[in-house]
mmCIF file of the N, C-alpha and C atoms, coordinates in Angstrom:
data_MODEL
# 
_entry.id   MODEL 
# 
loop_
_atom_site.group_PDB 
_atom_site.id 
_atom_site.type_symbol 
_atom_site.label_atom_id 
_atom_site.label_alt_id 
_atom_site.label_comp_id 
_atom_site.label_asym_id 
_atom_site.label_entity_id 
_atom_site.label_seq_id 
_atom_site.pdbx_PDB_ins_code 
_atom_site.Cartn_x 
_atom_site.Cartn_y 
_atom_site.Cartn_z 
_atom_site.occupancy 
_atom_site.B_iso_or_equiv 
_atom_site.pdbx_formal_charge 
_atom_site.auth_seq_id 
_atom_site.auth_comp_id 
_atom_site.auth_asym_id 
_atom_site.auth_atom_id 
_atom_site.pdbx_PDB_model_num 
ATOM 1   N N  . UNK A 1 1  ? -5.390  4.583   -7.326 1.00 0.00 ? 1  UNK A N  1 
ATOM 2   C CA . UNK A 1 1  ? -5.440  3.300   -6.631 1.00 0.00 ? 1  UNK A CA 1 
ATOM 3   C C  . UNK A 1 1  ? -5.896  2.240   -7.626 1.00 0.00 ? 1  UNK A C  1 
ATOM 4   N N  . UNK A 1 2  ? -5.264  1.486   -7.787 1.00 0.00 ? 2  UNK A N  1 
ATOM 5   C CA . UNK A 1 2  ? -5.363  -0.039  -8.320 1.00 0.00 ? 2  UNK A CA 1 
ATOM 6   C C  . UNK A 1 2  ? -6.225  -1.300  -7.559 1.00 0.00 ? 2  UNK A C  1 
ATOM 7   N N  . UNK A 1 3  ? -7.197  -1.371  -7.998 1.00 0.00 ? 3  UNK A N  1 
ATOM 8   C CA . UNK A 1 3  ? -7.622  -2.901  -7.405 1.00 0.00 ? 3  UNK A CA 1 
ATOM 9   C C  . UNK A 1 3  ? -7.217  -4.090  -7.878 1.00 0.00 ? 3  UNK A C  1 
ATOM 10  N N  . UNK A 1 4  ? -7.091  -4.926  -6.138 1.00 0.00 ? 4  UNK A N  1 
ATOM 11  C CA . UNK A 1 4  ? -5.826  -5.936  -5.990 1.00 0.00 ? 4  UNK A CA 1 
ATOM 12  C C  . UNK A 1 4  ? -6.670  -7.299  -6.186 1.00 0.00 ? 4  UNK A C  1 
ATOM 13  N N  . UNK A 1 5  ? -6.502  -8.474  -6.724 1.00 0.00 ? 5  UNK A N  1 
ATOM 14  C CA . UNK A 1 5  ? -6.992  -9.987  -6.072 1.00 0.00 ? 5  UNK A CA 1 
ATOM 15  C C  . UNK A 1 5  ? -6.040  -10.114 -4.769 1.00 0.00 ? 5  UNK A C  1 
ATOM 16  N N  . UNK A 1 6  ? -6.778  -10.087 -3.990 1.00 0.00 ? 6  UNK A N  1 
ATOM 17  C CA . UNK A 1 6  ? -6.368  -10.001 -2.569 1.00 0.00 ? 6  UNK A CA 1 
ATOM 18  C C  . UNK A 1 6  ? -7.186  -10.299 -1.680 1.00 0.00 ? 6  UNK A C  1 
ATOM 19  N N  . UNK A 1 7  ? -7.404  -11.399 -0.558 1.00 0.00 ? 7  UNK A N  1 
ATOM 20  C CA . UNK A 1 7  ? -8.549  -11.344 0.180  1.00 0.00 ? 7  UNK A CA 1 
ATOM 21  C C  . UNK A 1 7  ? -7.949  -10.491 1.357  1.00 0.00 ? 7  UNK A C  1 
ATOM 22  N N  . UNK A 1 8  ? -6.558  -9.973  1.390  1.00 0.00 ? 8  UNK A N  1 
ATOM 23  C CA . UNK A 1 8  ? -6.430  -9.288  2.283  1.00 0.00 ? 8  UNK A CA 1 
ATOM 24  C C  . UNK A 1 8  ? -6.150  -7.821  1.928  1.00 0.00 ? 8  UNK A C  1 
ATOM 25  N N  . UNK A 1 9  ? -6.092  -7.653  0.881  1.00 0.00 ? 9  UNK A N  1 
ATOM 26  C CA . UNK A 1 9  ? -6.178  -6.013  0.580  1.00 0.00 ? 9  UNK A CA 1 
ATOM 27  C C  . UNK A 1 9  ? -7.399  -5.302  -0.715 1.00 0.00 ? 9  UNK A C  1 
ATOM 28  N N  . UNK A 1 10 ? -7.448  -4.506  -0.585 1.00 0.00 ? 10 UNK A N  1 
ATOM 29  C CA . UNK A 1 10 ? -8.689  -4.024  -1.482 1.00 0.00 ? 10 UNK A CA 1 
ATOM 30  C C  . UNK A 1 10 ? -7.740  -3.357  -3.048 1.00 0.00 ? 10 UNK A C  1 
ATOM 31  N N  . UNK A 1 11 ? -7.305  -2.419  -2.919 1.00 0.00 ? 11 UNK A N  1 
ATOM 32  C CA . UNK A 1 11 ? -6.318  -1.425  -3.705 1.00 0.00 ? 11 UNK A CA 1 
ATOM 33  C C  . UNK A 1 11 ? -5.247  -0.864  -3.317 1.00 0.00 ? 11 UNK A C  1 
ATOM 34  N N  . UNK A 1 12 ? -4.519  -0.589  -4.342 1.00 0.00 ? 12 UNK A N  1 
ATOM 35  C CA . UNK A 1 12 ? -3.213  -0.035  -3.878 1.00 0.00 ? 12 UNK A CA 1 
ATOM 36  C C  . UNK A 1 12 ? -2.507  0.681   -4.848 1.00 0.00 ? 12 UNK A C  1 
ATOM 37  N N  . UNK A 1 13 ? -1.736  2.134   -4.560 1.00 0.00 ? 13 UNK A N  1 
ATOM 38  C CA . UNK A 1 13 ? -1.276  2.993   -5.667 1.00 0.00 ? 13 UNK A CA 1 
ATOM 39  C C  . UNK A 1 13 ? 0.486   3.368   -5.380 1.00 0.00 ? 13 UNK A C  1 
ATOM 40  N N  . UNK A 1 14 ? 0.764   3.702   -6.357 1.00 0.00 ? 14 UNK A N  1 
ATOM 41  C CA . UNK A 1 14 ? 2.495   3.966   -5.950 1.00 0.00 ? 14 UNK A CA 1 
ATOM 42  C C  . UNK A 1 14 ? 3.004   5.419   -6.192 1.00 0.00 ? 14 UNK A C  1 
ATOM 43  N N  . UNK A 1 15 ? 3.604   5.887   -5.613 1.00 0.00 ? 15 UNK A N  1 
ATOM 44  C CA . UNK A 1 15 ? 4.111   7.242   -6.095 1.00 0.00 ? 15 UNK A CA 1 
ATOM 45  C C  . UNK A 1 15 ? 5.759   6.912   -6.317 1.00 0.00 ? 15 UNK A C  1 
ATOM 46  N N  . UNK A 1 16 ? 5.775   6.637   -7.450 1.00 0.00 ? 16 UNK A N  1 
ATOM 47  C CA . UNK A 1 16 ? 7.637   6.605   -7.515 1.00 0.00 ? 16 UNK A CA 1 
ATOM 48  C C  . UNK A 1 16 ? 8.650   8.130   -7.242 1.00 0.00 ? 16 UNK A C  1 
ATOM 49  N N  . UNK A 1 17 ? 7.840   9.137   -7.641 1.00 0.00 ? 17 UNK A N  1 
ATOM 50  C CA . UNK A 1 17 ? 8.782   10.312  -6.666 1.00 0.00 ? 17 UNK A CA 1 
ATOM 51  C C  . UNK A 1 17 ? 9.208   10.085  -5.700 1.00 0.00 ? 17 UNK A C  1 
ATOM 52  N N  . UNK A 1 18 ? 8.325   9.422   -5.042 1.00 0.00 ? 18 UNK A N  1 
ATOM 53  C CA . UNK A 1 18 ? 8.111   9.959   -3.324 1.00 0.00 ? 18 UNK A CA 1 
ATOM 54  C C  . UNK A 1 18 ? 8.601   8.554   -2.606 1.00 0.00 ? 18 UNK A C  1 
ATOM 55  N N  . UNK A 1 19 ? 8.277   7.364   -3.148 1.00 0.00 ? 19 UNK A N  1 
ATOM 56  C CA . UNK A 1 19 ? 8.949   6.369   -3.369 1.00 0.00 ? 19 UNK A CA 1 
ATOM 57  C C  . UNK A 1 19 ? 7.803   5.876   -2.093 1.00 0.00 ? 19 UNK A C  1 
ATOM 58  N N  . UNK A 1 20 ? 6.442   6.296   -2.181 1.00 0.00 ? 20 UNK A N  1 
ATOM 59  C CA . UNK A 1 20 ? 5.583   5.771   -0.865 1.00 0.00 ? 20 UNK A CA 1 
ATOM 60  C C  . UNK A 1 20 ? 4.354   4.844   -2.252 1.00 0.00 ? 20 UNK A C  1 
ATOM 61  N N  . UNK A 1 21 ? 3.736   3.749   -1.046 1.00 0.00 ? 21 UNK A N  1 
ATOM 62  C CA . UNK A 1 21 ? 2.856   3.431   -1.182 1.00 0.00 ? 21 UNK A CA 1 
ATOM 63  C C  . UNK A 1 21 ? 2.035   3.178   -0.786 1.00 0.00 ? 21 UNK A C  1 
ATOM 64  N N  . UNK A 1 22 ? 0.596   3.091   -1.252 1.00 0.00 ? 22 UNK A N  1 
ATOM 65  C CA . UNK A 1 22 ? -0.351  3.398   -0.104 1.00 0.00 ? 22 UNK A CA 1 
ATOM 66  C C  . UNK A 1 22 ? -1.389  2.185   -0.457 1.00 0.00 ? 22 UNK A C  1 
ATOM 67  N N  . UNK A 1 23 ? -1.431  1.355   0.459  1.00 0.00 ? 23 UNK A N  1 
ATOM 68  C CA . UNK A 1 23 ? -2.934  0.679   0.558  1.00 0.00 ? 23 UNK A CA 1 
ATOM 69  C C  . UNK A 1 23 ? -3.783  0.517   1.456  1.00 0.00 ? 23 UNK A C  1 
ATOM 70  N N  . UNK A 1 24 ? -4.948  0.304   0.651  1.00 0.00 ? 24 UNK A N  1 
ATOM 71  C CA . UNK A 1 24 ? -6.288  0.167   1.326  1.00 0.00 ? 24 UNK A CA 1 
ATOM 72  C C  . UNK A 1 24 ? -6.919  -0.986  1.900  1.00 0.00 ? 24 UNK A C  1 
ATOM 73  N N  . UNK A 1 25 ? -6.905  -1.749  2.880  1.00 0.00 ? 25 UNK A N  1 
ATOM 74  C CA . UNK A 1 25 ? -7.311  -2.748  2.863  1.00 0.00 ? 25 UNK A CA 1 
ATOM 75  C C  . UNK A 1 25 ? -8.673  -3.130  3.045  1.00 0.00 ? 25 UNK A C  1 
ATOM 76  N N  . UNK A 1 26 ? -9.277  -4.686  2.931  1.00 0.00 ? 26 UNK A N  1 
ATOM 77  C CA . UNK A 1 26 ? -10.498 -4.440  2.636  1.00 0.00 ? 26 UNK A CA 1 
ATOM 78  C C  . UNK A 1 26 ? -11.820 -4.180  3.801  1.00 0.00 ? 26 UNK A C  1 
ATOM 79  N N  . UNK A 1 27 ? -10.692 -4.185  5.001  1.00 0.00 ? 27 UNK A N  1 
ATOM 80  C CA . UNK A 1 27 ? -11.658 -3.302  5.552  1.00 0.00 ? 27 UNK A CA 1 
ATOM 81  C C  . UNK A 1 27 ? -11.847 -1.576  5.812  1.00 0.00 ? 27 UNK A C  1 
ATOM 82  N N  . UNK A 1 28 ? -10.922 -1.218  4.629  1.00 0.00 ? 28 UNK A N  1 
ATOM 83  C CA . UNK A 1 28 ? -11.505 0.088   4.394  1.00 0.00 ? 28 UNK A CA 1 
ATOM 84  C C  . UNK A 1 28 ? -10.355 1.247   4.623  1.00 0.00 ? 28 UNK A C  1 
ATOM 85  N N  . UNK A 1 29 ? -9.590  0.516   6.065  1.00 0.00 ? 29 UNK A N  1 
ATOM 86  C CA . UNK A 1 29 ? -7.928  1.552   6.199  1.00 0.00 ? 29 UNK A CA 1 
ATOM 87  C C  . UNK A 1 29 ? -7.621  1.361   5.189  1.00 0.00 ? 29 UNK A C  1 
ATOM 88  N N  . UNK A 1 30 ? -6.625  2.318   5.279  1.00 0.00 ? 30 UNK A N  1 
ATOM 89  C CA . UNK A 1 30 ? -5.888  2.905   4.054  1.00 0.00 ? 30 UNK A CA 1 
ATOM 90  C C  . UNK A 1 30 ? -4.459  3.354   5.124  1.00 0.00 ? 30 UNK A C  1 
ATOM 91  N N  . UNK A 1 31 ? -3.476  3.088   4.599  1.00 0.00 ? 31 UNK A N  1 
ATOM 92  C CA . UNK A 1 31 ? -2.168  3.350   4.645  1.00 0.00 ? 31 UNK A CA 1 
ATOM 93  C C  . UNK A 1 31 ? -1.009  3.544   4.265  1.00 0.00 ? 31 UNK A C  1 
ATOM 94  N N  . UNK A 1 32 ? 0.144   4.425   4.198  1.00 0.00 ? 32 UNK A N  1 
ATOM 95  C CA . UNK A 1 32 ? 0.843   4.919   3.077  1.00 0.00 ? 32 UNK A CA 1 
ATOM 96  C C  . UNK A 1 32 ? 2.412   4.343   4.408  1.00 0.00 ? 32 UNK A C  1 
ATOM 97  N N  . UNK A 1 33 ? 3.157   3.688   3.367  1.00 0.00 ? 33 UNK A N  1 
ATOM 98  C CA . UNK A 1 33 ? 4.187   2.872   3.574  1.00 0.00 ? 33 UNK A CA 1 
ATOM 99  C C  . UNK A 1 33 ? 5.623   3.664   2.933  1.00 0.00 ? 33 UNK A C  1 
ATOM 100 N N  . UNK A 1 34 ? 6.334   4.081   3.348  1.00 0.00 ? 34 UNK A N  1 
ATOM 101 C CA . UNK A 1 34 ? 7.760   4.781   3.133  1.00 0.00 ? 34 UNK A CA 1 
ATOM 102 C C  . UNK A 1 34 ? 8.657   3.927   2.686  1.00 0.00 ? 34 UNK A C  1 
ATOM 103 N N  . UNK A 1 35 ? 9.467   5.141   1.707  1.00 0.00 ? 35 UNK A N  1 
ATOM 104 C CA . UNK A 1 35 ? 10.869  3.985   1.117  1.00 0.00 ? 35 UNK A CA 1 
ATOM 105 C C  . UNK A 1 35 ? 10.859  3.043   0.479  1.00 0.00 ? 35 UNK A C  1 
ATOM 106 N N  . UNK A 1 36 ? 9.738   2.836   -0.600 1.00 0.00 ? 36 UNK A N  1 
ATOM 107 C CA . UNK A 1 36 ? 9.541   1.810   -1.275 1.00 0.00 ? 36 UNK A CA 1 
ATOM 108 C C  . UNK A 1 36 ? 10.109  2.055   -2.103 1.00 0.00 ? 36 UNK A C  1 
ATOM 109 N N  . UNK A 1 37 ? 11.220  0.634   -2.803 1.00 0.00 ? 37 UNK A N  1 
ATOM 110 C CA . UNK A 1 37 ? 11.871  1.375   -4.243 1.00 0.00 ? 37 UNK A CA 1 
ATOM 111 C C  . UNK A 1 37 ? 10.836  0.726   -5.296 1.00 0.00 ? 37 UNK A C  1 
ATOM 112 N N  . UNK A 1 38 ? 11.098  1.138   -6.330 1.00 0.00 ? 38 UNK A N  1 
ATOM 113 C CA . UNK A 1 38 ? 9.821   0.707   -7.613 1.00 0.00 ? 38 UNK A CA 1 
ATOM 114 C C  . UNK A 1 38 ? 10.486  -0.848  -7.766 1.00 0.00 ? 38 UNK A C  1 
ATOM 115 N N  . UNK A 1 39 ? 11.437  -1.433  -7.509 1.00 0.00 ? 39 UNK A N  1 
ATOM 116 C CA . UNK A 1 39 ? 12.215  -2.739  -7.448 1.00 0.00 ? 39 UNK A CA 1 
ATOM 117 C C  . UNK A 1 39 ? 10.951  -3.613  -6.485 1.00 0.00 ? 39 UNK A C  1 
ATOM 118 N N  . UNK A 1 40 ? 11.083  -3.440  -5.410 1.00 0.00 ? 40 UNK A N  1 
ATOM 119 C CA . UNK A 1 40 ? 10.056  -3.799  -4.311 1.00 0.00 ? 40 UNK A CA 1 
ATOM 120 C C  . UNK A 1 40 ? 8.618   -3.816  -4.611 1.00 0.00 ? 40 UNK A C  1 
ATOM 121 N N  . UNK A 1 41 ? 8.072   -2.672  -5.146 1.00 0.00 ? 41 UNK A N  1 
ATOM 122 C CA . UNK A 1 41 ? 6.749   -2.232  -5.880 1.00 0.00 ? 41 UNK A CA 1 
ATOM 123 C C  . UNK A 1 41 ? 6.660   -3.427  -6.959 1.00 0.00 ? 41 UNK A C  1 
ATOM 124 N N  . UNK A 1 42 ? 7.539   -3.295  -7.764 1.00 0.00 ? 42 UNK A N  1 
ATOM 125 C CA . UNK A 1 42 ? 7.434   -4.106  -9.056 1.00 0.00 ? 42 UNK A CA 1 
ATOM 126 C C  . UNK A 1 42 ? 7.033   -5.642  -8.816 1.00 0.00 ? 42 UNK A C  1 
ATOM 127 N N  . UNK A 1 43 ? 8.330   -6.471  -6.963 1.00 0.00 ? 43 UNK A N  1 
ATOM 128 C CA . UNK A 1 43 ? 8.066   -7.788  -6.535 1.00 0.00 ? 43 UNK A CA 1 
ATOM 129 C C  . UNK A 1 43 ? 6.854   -7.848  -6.189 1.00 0.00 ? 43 UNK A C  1 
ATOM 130 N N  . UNK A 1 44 ? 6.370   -6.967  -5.549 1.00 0.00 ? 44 UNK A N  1 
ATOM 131 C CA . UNK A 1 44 ? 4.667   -6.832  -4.929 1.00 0.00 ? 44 UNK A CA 1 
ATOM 132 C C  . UNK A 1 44 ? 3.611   -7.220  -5.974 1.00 0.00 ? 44 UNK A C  1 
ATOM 133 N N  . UNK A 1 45 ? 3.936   -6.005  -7.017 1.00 0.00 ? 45 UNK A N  1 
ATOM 134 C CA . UNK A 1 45 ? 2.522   -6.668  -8.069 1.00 0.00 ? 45 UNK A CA 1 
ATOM 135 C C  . UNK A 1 45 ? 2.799   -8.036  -8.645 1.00 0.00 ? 45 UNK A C  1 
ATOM 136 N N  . UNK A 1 46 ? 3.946   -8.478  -8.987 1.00 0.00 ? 46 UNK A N  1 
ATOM 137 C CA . UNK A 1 46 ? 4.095   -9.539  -9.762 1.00 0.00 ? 46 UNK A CA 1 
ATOM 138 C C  . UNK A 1 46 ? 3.742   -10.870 -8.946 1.00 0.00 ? 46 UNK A C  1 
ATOM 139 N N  . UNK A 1 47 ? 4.268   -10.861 -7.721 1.00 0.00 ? 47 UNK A N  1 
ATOM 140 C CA . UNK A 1 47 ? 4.132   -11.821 -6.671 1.00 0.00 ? 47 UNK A CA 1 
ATOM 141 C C  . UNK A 1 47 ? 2.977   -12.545 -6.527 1.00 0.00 ? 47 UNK A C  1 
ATOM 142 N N  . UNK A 1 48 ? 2.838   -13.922 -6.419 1.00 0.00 ? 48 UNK A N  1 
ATOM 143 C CA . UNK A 1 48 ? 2.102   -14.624 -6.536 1.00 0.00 ? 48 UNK A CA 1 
ATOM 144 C C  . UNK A 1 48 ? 0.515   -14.774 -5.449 1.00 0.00 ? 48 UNK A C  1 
ATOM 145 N N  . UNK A 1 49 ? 1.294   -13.911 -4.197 1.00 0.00 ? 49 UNK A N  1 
ATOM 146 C CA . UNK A 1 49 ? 0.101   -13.935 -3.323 1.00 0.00 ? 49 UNK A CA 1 
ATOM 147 C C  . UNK A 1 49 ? 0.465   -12.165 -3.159 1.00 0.00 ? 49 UNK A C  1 
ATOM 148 N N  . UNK A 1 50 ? -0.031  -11.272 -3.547 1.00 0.00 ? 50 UNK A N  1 
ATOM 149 C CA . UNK A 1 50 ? 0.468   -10.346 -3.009 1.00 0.00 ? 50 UNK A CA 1 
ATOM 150 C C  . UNK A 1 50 ? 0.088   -9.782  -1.383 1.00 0.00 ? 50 UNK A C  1 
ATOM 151 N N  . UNK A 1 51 ? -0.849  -10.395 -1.033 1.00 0.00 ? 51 UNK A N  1 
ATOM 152 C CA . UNK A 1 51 ? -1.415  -10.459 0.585  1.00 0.00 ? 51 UNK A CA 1 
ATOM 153 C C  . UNK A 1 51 ? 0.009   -10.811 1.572  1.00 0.00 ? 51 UNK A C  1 
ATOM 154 N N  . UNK A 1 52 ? 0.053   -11.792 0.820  1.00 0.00 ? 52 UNK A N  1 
ATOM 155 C CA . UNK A 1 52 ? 1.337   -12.704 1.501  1.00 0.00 ? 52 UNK A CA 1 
ATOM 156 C C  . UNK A 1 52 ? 2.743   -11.964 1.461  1.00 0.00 ? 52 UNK A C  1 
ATOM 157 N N  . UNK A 1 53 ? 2.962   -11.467 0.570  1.00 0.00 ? 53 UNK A N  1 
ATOM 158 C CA . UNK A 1 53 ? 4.051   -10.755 -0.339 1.00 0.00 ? 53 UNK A CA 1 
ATOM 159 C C  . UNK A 1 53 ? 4.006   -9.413  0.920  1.00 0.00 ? 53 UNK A C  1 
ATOM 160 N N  . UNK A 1 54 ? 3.143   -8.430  0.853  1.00 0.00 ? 54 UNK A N  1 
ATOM 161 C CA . UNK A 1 54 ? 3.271   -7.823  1.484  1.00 0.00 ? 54 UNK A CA 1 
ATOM 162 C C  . UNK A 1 54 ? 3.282   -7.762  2.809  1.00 0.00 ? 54 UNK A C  1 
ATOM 163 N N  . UNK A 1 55 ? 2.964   -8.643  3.093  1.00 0.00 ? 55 UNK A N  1 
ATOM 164 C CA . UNK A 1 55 ? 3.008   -8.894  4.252  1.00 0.00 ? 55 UNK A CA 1 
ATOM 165 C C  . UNK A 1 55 ? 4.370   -9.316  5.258  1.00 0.00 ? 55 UNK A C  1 
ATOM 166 N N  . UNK A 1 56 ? 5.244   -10.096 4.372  1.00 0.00 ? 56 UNK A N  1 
ATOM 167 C CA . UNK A 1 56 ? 6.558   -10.327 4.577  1.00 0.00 ? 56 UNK A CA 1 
ATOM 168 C C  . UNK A 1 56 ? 7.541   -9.769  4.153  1.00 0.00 ? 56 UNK A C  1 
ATOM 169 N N  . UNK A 1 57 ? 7.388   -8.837  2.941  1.00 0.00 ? 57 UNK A N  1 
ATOM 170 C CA . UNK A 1 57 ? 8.323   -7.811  2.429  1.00 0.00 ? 57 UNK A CA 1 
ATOM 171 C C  . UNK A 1 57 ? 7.804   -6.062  2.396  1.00 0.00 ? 57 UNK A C  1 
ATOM 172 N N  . UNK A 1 58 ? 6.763   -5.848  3.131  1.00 0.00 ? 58 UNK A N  1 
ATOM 173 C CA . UNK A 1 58 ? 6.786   -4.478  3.089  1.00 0.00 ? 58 UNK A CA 1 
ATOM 174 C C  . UNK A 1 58 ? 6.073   -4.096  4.479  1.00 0.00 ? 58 UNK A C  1 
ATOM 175 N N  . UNK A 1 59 ? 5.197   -4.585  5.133  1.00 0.00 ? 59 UNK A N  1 
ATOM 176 C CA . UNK A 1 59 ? 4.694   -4.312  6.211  1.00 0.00 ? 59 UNK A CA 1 
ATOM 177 C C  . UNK A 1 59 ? 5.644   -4.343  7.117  1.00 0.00 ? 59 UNK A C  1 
ATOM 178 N N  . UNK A 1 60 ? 6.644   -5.580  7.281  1.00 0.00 ? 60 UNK A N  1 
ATOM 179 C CA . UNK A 1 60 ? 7.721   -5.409  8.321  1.00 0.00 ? 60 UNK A CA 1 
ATOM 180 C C  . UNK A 1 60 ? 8.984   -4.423  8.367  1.00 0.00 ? 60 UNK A C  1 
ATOM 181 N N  . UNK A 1 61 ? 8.889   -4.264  6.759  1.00 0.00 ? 61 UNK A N  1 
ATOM 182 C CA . UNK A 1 61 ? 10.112  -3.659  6.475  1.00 0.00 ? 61 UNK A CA 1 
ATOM 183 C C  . UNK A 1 61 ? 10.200  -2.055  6.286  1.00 0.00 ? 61 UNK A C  1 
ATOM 184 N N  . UNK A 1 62 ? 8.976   -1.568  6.326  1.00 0.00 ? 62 UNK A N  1 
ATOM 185 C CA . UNK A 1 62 ? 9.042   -0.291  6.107  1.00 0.00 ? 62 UNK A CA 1 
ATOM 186 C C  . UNK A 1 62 ? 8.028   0.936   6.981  1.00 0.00 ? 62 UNK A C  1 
ATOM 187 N N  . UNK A 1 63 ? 8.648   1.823   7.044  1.00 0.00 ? 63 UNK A N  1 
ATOM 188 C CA . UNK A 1 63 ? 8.114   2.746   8.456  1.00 0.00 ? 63 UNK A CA 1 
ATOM 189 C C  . UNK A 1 63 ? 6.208   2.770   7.321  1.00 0.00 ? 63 UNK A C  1 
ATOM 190 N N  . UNK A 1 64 ? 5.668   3.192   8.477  1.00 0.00 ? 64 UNK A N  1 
ATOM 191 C CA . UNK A 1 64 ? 3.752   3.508   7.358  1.00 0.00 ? 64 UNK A CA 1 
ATOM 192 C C  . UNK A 1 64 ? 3.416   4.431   8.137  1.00 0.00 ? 64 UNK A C  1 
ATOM 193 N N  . UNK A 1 65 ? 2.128   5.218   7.933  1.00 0.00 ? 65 UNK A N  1 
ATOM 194 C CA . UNK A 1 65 ? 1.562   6.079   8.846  1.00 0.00 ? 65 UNK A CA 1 
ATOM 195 C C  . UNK A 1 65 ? -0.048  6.038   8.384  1.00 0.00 ? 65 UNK A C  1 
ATOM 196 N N  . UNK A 1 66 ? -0.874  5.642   8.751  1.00 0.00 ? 66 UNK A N  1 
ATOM 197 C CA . UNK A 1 66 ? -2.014  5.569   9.080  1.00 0.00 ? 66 UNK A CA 1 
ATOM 198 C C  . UNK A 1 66 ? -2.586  6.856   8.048  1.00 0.00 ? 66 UNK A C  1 
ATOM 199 N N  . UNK A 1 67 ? -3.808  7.076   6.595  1.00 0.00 ? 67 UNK A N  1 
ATOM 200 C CA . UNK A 1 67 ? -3.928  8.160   5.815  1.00 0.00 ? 67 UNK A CA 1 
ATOM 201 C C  . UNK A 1 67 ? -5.493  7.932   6.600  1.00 0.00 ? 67 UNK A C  1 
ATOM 202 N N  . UNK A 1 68 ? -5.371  9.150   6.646  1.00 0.00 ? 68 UNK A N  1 
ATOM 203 C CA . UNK A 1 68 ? -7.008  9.687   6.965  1.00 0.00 ? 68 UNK A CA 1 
ATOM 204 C C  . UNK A 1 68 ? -7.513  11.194  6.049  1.00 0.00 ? 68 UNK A C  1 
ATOM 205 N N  . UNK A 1 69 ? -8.812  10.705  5.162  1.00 0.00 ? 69 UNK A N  1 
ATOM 206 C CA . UNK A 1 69 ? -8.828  11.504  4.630  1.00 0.00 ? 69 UNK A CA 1 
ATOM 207 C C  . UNK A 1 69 ? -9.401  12.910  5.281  1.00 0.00 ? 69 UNK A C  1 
ATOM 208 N N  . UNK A 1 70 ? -9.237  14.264  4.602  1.00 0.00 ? 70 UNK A N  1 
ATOM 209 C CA . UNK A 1 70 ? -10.174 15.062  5.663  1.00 0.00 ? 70 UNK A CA 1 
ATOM 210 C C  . UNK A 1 70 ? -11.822 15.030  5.244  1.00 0.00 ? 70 UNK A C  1 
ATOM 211 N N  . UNK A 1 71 ? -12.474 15.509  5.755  1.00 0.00 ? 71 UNK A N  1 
ATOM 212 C CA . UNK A 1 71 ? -13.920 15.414  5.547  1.00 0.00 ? 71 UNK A CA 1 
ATOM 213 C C  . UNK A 1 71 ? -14.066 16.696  4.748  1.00 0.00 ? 71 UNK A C  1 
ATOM 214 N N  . UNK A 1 72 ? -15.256 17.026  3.608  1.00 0.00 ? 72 UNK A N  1 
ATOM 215 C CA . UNK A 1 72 ? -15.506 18.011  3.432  1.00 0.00 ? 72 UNK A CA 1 
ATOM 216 C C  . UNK A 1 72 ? -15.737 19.358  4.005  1.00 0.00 ? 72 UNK A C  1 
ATOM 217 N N  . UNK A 1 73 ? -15.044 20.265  3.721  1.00 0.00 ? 73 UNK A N  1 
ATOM 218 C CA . UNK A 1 73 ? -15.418 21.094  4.935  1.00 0.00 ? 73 UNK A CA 1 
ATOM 219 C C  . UNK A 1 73 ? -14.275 21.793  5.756  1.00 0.00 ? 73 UNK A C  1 
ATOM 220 N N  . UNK A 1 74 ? -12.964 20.572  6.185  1.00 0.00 ? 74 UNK A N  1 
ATOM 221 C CA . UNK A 1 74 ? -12.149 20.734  7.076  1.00 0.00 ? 74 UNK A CA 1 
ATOM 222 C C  . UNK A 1 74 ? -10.840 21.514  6.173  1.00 0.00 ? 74 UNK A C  1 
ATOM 223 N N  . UNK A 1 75 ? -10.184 22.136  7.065  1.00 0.00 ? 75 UNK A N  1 
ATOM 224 C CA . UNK A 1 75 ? -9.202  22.730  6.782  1.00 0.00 ? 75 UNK A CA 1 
ATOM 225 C C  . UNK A 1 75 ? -7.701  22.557  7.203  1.00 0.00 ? 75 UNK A C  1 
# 
């Protein structure tokens, strides 16, 4: 995970295999976003607000699922 200048996100990491990305925002969720091409990834970091950015090009546009980590312990 990468930390963002963002007042609306905290960090964020990419898996180009898998073509998911996952951020954290700064209140602490964390969420992993499907079908991202590294094209899209690439507009995100470069983008001038990336709060904004993502917000109009990846939150609407792509399925996510809520990451919860497990707790120590769990199986």
């Amino acid at each position: 995970m990468k930390p963002v200048k963002s007042s609306y996100l905290k960090s964020m990491g990419y898996d180009a295999e898998k073509s998911e990305l996952r951020i954290e925002f700064n209140s602490g969720a964390m969420f992993d976003y499907f079908d991202v091409t590294p094209g899209e990834y690439d507009s995100l970091v470069n983008s001038e607000s990336i709060g904004r950015h993502f917000s109009q090009n990846i939150k609407t546009q792509h399925s996510f699922k809520k990451f919860v980590q497990e707790e120590e312990g769990e199986k």
